[in-house]
Each structure stands twice: as structure tokens, then as C-alpha cells.
C-alpha positions in Angstrom: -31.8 -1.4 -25.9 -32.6 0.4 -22.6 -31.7 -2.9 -20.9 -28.3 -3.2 -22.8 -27.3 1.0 -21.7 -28.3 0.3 -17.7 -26.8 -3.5 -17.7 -23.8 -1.3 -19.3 -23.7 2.3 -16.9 -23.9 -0.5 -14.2 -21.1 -2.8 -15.1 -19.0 0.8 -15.3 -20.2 1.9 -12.0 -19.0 -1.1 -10.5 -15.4 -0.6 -12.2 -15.1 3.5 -11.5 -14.0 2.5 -8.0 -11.2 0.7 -9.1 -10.2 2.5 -12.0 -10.5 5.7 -10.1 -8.3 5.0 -6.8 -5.8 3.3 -8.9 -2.4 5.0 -7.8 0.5 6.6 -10.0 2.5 3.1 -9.6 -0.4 1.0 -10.9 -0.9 3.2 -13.7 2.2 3.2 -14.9 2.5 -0.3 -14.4 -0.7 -1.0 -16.5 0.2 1.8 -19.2 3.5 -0.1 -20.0 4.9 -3.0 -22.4 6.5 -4.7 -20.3 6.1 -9.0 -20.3 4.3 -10.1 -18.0 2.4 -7.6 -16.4 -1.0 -7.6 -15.7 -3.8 -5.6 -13.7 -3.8 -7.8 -10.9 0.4 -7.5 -10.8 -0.1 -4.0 -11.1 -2.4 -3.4 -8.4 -0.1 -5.3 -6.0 2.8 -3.1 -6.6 1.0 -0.4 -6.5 0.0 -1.9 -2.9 3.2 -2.6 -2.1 4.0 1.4 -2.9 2.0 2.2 -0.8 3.6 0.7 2.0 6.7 2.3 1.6 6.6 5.3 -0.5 4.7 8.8 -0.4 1.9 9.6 -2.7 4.8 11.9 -3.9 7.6 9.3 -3.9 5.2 6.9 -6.2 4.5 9.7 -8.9 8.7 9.9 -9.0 8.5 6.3 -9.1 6.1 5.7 -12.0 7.9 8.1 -14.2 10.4 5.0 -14.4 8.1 2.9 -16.2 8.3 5.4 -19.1 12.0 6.2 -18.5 13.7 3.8 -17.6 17.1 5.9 -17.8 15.5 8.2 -15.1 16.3 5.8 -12.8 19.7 5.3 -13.6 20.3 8.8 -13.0 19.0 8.6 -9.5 20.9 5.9 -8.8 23.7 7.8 -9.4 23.0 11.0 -8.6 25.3 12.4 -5.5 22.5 14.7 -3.7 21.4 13.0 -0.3 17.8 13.8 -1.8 18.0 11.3 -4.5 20.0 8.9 -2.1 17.1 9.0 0.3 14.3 8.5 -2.2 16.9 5.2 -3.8 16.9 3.8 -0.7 13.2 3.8 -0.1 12.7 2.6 -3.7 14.8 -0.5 -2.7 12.7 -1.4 -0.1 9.8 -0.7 -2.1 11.1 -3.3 -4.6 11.6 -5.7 -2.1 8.5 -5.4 -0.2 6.8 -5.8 -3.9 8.5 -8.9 -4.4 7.4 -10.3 -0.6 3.9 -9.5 -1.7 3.7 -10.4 -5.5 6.1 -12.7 -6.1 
């Protein structure tokens, strides 16, 4: 039994790295229902936010897993603020798509 609980706080301790530096894009992205996605898919778009968004940015971004209709009303929102952020977002999309496929 004591080998089972250290094989076990081990086998955590080797995932808390992971599970704890995993950014507001991969969490999202794992948290949703959406086909197809999976950890490794996650954690590449979350790698691709980090190229091109702001730690700030992303959290704005992940809220679109959950809402999708958030989105929308960036997209047309008129307020240069929400027009900046879009047009990083774009390229956020398309750099994900270099990198994941």
C-alpha cells in the first residue's frame, strides 16, 4: 500500500508541471465539447496564443469557448478596442493553424 501512495504522489508530481502552467486558451480548450479536441491540440493552441496574444488577450479569448456568441459581438462591435484585439485574434487563428494543423 505505501508503494501504491508514493508510485501515485509521484506520477502527480510529474503532471503538476503541466497541469499547472497550462494557460487560459488550453484550459478552455480542454474544458470544452467540442469534436476533436484533445490535450495535445489544446496545448498547441494554447502555444500558438502565446505567440500572438497577451496573457490578458488569451483570458478574453478562452471566454469564447464557453460563449461562443461573445465572439460575435466582438466581431462586430465598432470600438477600435475590440477591432484591435479581432485582428490579433485572426492572426492568432492563423498562426494556430500553421502550428497544429
Amino acid at each position: 500500500m505505501k508503494h501504491l501512495i508514493t508510485a501515485s504522489v509521484l506520477v502527480l508530481a510529474a503532471m503538476a508541471p503541466t497541469l499547472a502552467f497550462a494557460g487560459p486558451i488550453e484550459s478552455a480548450c480542454n474544458r470544452s465539447d467540442r469534436p476533436g479536441a484533445s490535450r495535445q491540440l489544446c496545448r498547441c493552441i494554447d502555444a500558438a496564443a502565446d505567440d500572438t496574444l497577451t496573457r490578458s488577450e488569451q483570458r478574453r479569448a478562452a471566454r469564447f469557448f464557453a460563449n461562443p456568441d461573445e465572439a460575435q459581438e466582438v466581431r462586430m462591435s465598432p470600438t477600435a478596442r475590440d477591432n484591435e484585439f479581432w485582428a490579433r485574434y485572426r492572426a492568432f487563428g492563423v498562426r494556430a493553424e500553421q502550428m497544429c494543423g
